[in-house]
C-alpha positions as CSV (number, residue, x, y, z in Angstrom):
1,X,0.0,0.0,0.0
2,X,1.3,3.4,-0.9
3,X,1.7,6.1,1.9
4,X,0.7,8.9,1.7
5,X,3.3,12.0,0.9
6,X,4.6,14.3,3.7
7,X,6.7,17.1,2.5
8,X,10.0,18.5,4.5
9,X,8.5,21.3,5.3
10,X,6.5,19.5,7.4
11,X,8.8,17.0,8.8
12,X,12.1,19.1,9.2
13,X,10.2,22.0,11.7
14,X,8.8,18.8,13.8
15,X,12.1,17.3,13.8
16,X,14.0,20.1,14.7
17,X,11.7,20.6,17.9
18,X,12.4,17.0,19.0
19,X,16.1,17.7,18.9
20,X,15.4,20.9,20.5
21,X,13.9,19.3,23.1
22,X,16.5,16.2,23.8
23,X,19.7,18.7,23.5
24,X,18.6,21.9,25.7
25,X,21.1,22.6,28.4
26,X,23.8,20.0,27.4
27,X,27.4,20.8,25.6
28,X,26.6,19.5,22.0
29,X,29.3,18.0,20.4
30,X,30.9,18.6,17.1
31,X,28.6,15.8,15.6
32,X,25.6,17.2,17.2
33,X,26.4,21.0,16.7
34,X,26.5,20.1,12.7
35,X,22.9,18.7,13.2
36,X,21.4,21.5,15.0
37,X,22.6,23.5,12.1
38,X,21.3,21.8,9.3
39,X,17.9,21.9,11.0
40,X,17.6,25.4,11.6
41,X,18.8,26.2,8.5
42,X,15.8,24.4,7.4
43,X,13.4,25.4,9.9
44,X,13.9,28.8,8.7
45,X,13.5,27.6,4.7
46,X,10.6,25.8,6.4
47,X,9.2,28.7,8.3
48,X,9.2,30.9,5.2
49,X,7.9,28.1,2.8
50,X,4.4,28.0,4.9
51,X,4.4,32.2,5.1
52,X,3.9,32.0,1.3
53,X,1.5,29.6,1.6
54,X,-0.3,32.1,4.0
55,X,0.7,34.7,1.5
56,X,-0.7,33.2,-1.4
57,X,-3.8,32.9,0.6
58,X,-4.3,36.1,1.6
59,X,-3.2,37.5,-1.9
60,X,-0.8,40.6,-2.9
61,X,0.1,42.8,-1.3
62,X,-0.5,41.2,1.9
63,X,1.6,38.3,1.0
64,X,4.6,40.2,0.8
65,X,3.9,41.4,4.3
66,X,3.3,38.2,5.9
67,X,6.4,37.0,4.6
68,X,8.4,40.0,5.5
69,X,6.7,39.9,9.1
70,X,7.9,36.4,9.3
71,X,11.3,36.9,8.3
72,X,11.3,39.7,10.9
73,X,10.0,37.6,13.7
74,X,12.5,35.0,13.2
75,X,15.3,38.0,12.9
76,X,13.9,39.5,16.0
77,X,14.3,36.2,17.8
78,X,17.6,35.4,17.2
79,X,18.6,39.0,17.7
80,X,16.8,39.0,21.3
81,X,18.3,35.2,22.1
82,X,21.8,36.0,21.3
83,X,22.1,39.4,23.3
84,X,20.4,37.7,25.9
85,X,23.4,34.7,26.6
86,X,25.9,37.8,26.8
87,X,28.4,36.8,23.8
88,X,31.1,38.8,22.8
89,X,29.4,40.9,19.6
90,X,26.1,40.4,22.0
91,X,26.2,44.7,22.7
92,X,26.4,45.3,18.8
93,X,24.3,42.5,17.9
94,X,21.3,44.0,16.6
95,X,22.9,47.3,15.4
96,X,24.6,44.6,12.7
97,X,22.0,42.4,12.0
98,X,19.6,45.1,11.2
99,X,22.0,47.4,9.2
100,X,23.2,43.8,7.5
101,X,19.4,43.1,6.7
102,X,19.0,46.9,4.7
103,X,22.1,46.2,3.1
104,X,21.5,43.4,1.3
105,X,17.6,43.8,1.0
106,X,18.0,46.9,-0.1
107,X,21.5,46.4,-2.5
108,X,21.4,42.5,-3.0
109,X,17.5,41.5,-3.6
110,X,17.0,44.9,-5.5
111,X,20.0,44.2,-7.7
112,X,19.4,39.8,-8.5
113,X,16.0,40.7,-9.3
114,X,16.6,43.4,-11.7
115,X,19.2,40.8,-12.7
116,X,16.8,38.1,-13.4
117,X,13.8,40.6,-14.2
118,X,16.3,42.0,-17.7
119,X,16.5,38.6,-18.9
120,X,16.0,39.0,-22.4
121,X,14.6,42.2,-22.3
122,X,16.7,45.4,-21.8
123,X,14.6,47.4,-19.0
124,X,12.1,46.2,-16.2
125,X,8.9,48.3,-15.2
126,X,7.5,48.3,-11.9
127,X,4.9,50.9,-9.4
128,X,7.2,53.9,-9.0
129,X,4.5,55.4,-6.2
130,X,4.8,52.5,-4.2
131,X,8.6,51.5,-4.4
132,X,8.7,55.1,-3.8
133,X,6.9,55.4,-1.0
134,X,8.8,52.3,0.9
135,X,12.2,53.9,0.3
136,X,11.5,56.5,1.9
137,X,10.1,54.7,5.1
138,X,12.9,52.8,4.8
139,X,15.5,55.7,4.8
140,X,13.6,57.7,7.6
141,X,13.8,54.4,10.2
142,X,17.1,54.0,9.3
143,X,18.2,57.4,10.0
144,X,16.2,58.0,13.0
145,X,17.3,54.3,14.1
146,X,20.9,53.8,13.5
147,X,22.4,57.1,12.5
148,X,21.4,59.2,15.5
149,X,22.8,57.5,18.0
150,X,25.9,58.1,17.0
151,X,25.5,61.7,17.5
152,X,23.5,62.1,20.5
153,X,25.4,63.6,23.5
154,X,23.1,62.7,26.5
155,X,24.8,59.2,26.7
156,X,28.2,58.0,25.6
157,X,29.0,56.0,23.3
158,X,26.9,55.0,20.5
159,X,23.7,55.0,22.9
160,X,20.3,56.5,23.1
161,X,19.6,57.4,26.4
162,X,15.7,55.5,27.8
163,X,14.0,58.5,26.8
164,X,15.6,58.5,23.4
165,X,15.4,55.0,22.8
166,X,11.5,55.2,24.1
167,X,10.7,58.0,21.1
168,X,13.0,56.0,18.4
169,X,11.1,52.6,19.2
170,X,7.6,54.5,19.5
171,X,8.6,56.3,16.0
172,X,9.5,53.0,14.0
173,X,6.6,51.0,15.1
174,X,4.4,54.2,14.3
175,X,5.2,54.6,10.5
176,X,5.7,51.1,9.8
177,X,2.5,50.5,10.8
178,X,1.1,53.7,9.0
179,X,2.9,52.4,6.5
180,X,1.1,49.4,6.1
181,X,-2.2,50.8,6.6
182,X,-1.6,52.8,3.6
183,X,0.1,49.5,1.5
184,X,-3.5,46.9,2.7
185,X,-6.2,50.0,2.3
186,X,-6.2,53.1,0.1
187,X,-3.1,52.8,-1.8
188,X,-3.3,48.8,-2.1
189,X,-2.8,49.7,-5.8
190,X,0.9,51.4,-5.1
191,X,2.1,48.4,-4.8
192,X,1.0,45.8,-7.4
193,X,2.8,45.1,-10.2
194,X,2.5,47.8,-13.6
195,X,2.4,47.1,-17.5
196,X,5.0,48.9,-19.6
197,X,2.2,51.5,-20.2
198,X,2.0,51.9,-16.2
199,X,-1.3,50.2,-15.8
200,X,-2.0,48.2,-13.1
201,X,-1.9,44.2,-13.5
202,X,-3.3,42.3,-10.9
203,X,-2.0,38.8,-11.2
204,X,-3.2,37.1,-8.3
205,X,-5.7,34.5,-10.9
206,X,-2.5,33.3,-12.4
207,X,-2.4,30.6,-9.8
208,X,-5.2,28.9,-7.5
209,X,-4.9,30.1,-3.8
210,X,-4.4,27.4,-1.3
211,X,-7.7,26.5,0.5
212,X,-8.2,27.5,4.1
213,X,-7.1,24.3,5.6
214,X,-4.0,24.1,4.0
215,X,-3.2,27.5,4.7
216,X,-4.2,26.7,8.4
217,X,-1.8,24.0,8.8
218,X,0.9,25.9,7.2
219,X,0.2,28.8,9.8
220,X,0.7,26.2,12.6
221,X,3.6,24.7,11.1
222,X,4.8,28.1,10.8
223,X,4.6,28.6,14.3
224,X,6.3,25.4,14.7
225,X,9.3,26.2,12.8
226,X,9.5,29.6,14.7
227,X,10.2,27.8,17.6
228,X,12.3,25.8,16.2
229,X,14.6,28.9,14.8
230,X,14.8,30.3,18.4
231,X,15.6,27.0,20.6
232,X,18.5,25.6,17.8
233,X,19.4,29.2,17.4
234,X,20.5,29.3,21.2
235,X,22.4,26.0,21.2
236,X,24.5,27.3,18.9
237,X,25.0,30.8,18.8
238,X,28.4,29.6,20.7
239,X,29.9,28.2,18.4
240,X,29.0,30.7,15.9
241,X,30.9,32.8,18.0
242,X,34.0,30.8,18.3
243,X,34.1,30.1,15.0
244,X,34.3,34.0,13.9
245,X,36.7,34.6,16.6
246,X,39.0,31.7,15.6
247,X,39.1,33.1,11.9
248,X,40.2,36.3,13.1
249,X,37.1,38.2,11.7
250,X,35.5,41.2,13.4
251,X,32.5,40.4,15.8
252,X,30.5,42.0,13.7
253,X,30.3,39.0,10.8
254,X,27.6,37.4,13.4
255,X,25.6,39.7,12.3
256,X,26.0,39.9,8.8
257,X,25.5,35.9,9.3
258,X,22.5,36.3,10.9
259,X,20.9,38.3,8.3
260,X,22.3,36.1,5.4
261,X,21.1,33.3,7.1
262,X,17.6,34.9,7.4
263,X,17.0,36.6,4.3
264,X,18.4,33.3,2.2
265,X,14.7,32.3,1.7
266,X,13.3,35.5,0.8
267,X,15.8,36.5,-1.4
268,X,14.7,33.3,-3.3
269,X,10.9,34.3,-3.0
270,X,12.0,37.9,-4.7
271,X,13.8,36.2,-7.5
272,X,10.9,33.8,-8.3
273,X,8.5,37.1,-9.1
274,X,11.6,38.3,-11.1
275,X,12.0,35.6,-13.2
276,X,7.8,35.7,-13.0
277,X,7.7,39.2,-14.3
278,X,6.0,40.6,-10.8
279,X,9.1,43.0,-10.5
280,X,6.9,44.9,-8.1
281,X,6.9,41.7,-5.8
282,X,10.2,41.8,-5.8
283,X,10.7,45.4,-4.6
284,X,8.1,44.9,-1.9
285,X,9.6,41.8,-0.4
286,X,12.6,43.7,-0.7
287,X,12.0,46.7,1.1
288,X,8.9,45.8,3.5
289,X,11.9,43.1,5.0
290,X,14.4,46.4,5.5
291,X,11.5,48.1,7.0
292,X,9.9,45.3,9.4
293,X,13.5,45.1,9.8
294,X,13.8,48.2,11.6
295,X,10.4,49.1,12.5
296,X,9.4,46.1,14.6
297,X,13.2,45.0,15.9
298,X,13.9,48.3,17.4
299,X,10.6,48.7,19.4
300,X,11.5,44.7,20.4
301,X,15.0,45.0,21.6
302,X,14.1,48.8,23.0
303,X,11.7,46.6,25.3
304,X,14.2,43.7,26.1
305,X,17.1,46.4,26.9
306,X,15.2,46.4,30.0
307,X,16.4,42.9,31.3
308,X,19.1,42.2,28.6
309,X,22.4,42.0,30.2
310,X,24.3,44.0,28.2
311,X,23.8,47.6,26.8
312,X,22.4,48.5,23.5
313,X,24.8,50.2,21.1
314,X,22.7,51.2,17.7
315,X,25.1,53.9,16.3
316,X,26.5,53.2,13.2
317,X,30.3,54.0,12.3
318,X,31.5,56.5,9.6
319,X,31.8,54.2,7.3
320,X,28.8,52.4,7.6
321,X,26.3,55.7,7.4
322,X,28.6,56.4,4.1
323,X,27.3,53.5,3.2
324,X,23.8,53.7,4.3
325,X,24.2,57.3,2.9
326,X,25.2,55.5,-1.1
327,X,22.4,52.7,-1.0
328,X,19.4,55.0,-0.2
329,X,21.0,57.8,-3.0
330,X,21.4,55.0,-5.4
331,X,18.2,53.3,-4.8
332,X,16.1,56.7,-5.0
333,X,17.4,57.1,-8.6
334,X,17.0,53.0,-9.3
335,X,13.2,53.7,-8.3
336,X,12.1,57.0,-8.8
337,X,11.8,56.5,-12.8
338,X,9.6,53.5,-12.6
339,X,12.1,51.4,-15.1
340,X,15.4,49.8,-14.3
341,X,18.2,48.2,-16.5
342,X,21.2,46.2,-16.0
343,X,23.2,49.3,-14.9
344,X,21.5,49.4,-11.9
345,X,21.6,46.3,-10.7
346,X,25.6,46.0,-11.1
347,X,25.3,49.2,-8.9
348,X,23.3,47.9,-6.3
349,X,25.7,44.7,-6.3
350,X,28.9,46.7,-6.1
351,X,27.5,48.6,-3.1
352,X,26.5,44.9,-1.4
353,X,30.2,43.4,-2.6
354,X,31.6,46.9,-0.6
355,X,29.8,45.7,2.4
356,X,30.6,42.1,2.6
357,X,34.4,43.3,1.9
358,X,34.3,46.0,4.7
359,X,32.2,43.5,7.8
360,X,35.2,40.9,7.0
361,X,38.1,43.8,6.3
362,X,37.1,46.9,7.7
């Protein structure tokens, strides 16, 4: 008799519980570390596998925000479970994780899709209103949230002081949840995908929506796999650590893991509506993550700061608001027109490769 089929996404989330559950509080060893790995590695493939099928439920452009929220929460959680055992990069942690996550959402998804997008045809369209009106959400929460700091005087160091930190956290979750508002009611049309003539081109009867029981499993799977991401993500943030350490890299590279890690899946979502045409997909996968990114990690860690045990350093350096400075320039003239080419995106990948080069050199 044939049995029936259970996908990995199903199994891999469940499994990665049970050896949650059998290895918390022991010293894994090498064997067992390697394990833990490969499972949350797919946990969070897992995680983000079953926020599309939510997505693709609930239809655009709310499925790009389920999938970004997702991302985020599994971000968040890491973020909040690494400062919390203390490590060495644990004061910087989410400072790097969240600049890493506009970096290479806002350089690296932008520029593959526009990459894949050209294929065979020399420019791309996509909503300029919309893509607009994300950038510059993104660029406000990243100013206010990781550029300040380094200039305030109240506190030393790159610090806000409570009362700072208080009005930073309150400000990010405000506008990113204006901001969605405004993307799921009166400007829903911002942000679906454009002809070439700019009309709009709701695709959403390409494909057959999952029905409300599978998207109900996948939400509890989803929260599965979440928990999976957090527990494995503890057992071996150690050795994450050691390992950057013992290459000589800067504590900073957890970070930049981190958000790699994270953003793997998404990046893969973005480049399937490239290679789909839904260019606008792309851009709002792309920038909603840099957003949730900063609008609902900072008003989490601003919280946790209260029992974390180590302080919260936000600032950016010089070079990285040079940085930050470049990408939101260049990406205000990549979507201001509405079109992009091929020039583009090797401009948006130079500025990622300048990053990557700079968290392992700087």
């Amino acid at each position: 008799m044939r049995l029936p089929y259970v996908s990995w996404t199903a199994v891999v989330p469940v499994l990665a519980v049970v050896v949650l559950a059998m290895s918390w509080g022991q010293d894994l060893s090498a064997p067992m570390v390697a394990v833990v790995t490969v499972l949350l590695a797919g946990a969070v493939l897992a995680a983000v596998h079953h926020a599309e099928v939510v997505a693709h439920r609930v239809g655009e452009p709310y499925g790009s925000l389920v999938l970004a929220v997702a991302v985020t929460v599994i971000e968040v959680a890491l973020i909040v479970t690494l400062m919390a055992s203390g490590g060495g990069a644990a004061e910087t942690l989410a400072r790097d994780t969240v600049f890493a996550a506009v970096i290479i959402t806002c350089n690296g998804i932008v520029g593959l899709s526009i990459v894949v997008a050209t294929r065979g045809k020399s420019v791309v369209s996509f909503n300029a209103e919309g893509a607009r009106a994300a950038l510059a959400t993104v660029a406000t929460l990243s100013t206010l949230g990781l550029v300040v700091p380094t200039f305030t005087t109240t506190t030393p160091g790159p610090e806000f002081s409570p009362p700072q930190l208080a009005f930073a956290a309150v400000t990010a979750l405000t506008l990113y949840g204006l901001f969605v508002t405004l993307q799921t009611g009166r400007h829903r049309d911002y942000f679906l995908q454009v002809t070439a003539d700019g009309a709009v081109a709701d695709s959403e009867h390409h494909a057959t929506p999952p029905s409300r029981r599978a998207a109900l499993t996948s939400f509890i799977l989803l929260l599965i796999a979440l928990e999976a991401v957090v527990g494995d993500a503890k057992l071996v943030s150690p050795t994450i650590e050691r390992a950057v350490s013992s290459a000589g890299l800067p504590l900073s590279v957890v970070g930049v893991i981190i958000a790699l890690l994270i953003l793997l899946p998404e990046t893969l979502a973005a480049l399937r509506a490239a290679r789909q045409g839904q260019m606008q997909i792309s851009l709002n996968l792309a920038f909603g993550s840099a957003m949730a990114s900063i609008g609902l990690t900072i008003p989490t860690i601003a919280v946790a700061s209260i029992w974390l045990p180590v302080p919260l350093h936000l600032g950016l350096d010089g070079t990285h608001i040079v940085l930050l400075a470049l990408t939101c320039l260049v990406a205000v003239l990549t979507v201001v027109p509405g079109r992009a080419t091929l020039l583009q995106a090797g401009v948006h990948l130079a500025l990622l490769a300048a990053y990557l080069l700079l968290a392992v050199s700087p």
